[in-house]
N, C-alpha and C positions, 0 to 999 in steps of 0.2 A: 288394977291393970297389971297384966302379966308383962315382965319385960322379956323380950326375948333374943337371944342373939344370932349377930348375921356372921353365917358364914361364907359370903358372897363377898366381902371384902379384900382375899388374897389370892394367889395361884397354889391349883393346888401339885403334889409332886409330878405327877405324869405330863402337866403343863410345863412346866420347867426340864424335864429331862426332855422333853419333845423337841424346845426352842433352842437345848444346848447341844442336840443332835446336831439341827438343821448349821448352828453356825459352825458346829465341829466341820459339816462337810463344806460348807462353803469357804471356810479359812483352807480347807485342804485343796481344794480348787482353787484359788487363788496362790497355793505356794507351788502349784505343780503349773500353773500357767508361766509365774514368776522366772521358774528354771528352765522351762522350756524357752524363753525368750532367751536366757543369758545362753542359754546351747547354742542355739541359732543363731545368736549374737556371735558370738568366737569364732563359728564355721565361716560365718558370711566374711570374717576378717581375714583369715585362713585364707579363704575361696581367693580373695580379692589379692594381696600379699601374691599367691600362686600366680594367678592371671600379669598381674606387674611384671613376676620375674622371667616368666616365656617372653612378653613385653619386651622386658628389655634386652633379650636375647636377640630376638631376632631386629631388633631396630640395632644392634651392633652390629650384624650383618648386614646389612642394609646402608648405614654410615661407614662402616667401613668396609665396602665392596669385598666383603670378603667370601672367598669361593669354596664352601666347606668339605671334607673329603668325605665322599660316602660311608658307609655306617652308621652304627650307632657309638656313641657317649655317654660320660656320665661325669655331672660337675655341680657342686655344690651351690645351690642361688639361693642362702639364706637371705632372709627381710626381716629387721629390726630383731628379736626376740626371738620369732620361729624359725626354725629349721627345718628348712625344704631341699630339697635335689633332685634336679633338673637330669631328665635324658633328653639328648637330641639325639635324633637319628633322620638321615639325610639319602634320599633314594633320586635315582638318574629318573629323568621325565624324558616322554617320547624327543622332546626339543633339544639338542645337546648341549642348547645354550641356558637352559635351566634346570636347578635342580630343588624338587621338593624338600622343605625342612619341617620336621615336626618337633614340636615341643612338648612335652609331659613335663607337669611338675607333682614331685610324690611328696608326700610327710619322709621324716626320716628313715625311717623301716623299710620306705618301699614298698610299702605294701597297699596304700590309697592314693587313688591319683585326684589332686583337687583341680588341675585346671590342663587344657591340651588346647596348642595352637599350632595350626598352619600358615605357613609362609612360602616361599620363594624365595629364592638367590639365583640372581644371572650374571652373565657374564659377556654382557652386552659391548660392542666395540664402543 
């Protein structure tokens, strides 16, 4: 009897370079998922931070009846860590007993606005 050998027993190289493709790109998609979430994670903090600090702009006006002078401003309303600054600016409405106030709040530069609200101030008897 002839013995004879099996070569059915291992992978051969184009099998292996094949498997170590597939998981190269799937680890690569899984770290590009990974950082997209932590991005969108800080913006969303960012966003939120912003929106508080117009918040609590205009709830100071609001508790303390205060009657702001038209224009525009500009004041600093850091949150914890980040550095933000706040414009308001404040225009006469048809009613002379109210005036509209807008709030922007930018990164530091100025140059991206993450969060804008609208209010009121009256000046009601």
């Amino acid at each position: 009897m002839i013995a004879r050998a099996s070569y059915d027993a291992g992978f051969t190289l184009i099998e292996v370079l094949v498997a170590m493709t597939i998981a190269a790109v799937a680890l690569m998609t899984a770290i590009r998922a990974t950082t997209s979430l932590a991005v969108n994670a800080a913006e969303l903090r960012t966003r939120t931070l912003a929106q508080w600090s117009a918040e609590n702009r205009l709830a100071q006006i609001r508790v303390s009846r205060e009657w702001p002078n038209l224009g525009r401003r500009q004041f600093d309303c850091s949150q914890g860590a980040t550095v933000l600054l706040c414009r308001e600016e404040v225009f006469q409405t048809p009613n002379p007993l109210f005036r509209r106030v807008e709030i922007s709040v930018f990164d530091a530069n100025a140059s991206f606005r993450f969060a804008r609200l609208v209010g009121f101030s009256t000046r009601l008897p």
